[in-house]
C-alpha positions in Angstrom: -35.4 34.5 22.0 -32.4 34.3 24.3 -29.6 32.2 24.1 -30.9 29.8 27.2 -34.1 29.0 25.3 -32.3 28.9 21.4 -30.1 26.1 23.2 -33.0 24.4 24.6 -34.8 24.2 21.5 -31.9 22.9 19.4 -31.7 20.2 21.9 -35.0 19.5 21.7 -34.7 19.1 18.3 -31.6 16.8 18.2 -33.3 14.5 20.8 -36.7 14.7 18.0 -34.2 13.5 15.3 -32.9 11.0 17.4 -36.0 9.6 18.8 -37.4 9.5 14.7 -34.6 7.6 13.7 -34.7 4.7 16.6 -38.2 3.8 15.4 -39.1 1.1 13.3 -40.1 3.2 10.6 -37.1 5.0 10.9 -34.9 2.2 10.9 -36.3 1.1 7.6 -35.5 4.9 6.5 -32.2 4.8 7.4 -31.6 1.3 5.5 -33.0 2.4 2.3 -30.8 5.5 2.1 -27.8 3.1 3.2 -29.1 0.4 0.2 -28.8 3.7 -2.0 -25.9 4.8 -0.8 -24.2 1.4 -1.4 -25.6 1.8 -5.1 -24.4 5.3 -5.5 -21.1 5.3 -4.2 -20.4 1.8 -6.2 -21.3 3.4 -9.5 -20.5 7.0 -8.9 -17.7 6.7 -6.9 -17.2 8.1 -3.2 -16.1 11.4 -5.2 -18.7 11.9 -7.9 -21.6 10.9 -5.6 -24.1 13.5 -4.0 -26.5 13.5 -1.3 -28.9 14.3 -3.7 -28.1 11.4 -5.5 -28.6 9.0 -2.5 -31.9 10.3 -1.7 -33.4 10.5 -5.3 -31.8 6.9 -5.5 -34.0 6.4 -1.8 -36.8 8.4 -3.0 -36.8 10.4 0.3 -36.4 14.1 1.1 -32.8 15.6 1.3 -34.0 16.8 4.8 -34.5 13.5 5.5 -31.3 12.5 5.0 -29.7 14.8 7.9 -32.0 13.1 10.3 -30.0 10.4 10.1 -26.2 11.2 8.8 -24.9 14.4 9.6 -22.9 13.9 5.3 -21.8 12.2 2.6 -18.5 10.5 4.4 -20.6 9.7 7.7 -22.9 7.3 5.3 -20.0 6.1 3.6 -18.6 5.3 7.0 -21.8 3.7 8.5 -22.4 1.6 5.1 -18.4 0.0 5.2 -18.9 -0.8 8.9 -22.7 -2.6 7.8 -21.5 -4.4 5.2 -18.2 -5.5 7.4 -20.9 -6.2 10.1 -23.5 -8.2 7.9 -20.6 -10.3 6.0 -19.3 -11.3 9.5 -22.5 -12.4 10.5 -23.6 -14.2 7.5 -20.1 -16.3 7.7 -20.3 -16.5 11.2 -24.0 -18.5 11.4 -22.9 -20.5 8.5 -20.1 -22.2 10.2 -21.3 -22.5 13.3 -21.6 -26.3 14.4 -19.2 -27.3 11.8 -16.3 -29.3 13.2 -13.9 -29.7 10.4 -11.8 -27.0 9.5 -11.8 -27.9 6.0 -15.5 -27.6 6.1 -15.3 -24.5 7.8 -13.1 -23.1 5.6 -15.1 -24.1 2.5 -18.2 -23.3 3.8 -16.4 -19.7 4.4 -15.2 -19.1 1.6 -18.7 -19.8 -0.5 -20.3 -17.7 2.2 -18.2 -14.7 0.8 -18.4 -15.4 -2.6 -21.9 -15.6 -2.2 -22.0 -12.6 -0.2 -20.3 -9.9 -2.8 -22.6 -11.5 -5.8 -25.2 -10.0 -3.5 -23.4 -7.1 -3.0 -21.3 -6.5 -6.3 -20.5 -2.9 -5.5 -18.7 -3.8 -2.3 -15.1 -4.1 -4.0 -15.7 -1.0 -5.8 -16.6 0.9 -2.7 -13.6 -1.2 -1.0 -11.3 0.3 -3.7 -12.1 3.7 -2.7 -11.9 3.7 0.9 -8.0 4.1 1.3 -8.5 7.3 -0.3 -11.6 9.0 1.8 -10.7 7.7 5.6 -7.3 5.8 5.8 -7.9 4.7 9.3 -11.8 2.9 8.4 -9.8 1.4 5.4 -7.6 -0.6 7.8 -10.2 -1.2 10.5 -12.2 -2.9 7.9 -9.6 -5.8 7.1 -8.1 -5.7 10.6 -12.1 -6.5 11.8 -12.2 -9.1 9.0 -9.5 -11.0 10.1 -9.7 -10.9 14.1 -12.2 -13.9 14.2 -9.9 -15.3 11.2 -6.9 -15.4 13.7 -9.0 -17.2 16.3 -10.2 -19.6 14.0 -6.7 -20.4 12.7 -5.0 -20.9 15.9 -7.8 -22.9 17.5 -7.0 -25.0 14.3 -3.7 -24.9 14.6 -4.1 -26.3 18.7 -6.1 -29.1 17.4 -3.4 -30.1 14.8 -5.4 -29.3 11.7 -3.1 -26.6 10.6 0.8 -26.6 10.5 2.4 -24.0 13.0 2.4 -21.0 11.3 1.6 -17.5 12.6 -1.7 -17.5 12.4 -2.1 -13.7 11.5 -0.3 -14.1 8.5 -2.4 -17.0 7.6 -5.4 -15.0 7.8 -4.6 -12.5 5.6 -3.5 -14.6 3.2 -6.8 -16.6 3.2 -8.0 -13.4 3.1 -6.9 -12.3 0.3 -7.2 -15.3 -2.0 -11.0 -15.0 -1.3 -10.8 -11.8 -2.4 -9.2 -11.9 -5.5 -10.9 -15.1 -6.0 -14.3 -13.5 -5.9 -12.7 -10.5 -8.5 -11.8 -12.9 -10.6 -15.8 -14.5 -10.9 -17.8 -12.5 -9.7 -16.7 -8.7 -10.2 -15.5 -9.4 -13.3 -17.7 -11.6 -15.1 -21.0 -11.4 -12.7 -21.2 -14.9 -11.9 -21.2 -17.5 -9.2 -17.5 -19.0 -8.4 -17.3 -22.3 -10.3 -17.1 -25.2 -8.0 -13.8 -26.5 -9.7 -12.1 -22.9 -8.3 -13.2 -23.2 -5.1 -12.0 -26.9 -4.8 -8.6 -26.1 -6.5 -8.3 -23.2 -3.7 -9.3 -25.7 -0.8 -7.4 -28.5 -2.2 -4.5 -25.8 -2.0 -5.5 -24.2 1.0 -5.6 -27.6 3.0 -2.5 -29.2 1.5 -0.2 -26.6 2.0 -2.2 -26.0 6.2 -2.1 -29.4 7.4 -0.5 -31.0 10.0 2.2 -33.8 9.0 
């Protein structure tokens, strides 16, 4: 075979693997190995886990697998970015039409909290991050908190909030909901009790509003 025609053929095949994975029943392939993956890598650890390990978890073929990540950290990748793009989302359609930013803000917060009891493994996977791709790490938080920042200031334009810088604000929202969840449901794998997330309104909105 000459070198025109091996080229041709491995071209062929990418556009094959390609064209398998866009279909529906590809799709659903792809999710179960990233529903897996989020499984494996939350109990395993980025480190300990194998590909094997996400597809016996999938209960696909390892072949399989390279149809539709060329590794382990392109997964891992592709599952932070999901669950960054799934969390946004849920948040997102539960506070649109809301008017209040108090009730936007507690409607938020329980979004997340409800969120990560869904998907418990996210902190772990979170926590290991930093370690395998620096730049995805920060990308995740700095994604988080760009509709954060909007939010904030168009609450700080309509005199809800104090004037503050609003970036700073975010992240510190942020991270009370984090450690918030941690503290409820990573720890002891339950729901966040009402009274915490009134006490962390009742703060959030006494020490945000307007005089």
């Amino acid at each position: 075979m000459s070198t025109k025609e091996s080229a041709n053929n491995s071209a062929a095949k990418a556009q094959a693997k390609d064209f398998q994975a866009k279909t529906s029943r590809g799709e659903a392939t792809r999710q179960k190995l990233l529903d897996a993956a989020e499984e494996v890598f939350g109990v395993k650890g980025y480190f300990r886990a194998s590909v094997v390990d996400i597809t016996l978890k999938a209960g696909v073929a390892q072949g399989t697998f390279y149809v539709y990540f060329p590794g382990k950290q392109d997964i891992f990748a592709e599952l932070v970015r999901e669950l960054n793009h799934d969390l946004r989302r849920e948040i997102s359609q539960a506070v649109t039409g809301l008017t209040s930013r108090r009730e936007v803000e507690a409607r938020g917060f329980a979004v997340f909290f409800s969120f990560i009891r869904k998907h418990s493994n996210l902190y772990r996977i979170m926590q290991q991050v930093e370690f395998v791709d620096e730049d995805l790490f920060k990308w995740y938080y700095r994604r988080l908190a760009q509709g954060y920042v909007q939010g904030v200031e168009a609450a700080m334009e309509g005199g809800e909030f104090r004037r503050l810088d609003p970036e700073t604000v975010a992240y510190a929202l942020m991270g009370i909901a984090e450690f918030i969840g941690m503290r409820w449901v990573l720890w002891e794998g339950k729901d966040v009790p009402a009274k915490a997330l009134d006490t962390v309104m009742g703060m959030v909105m006494d020490g945000l509003h307007a005089d």
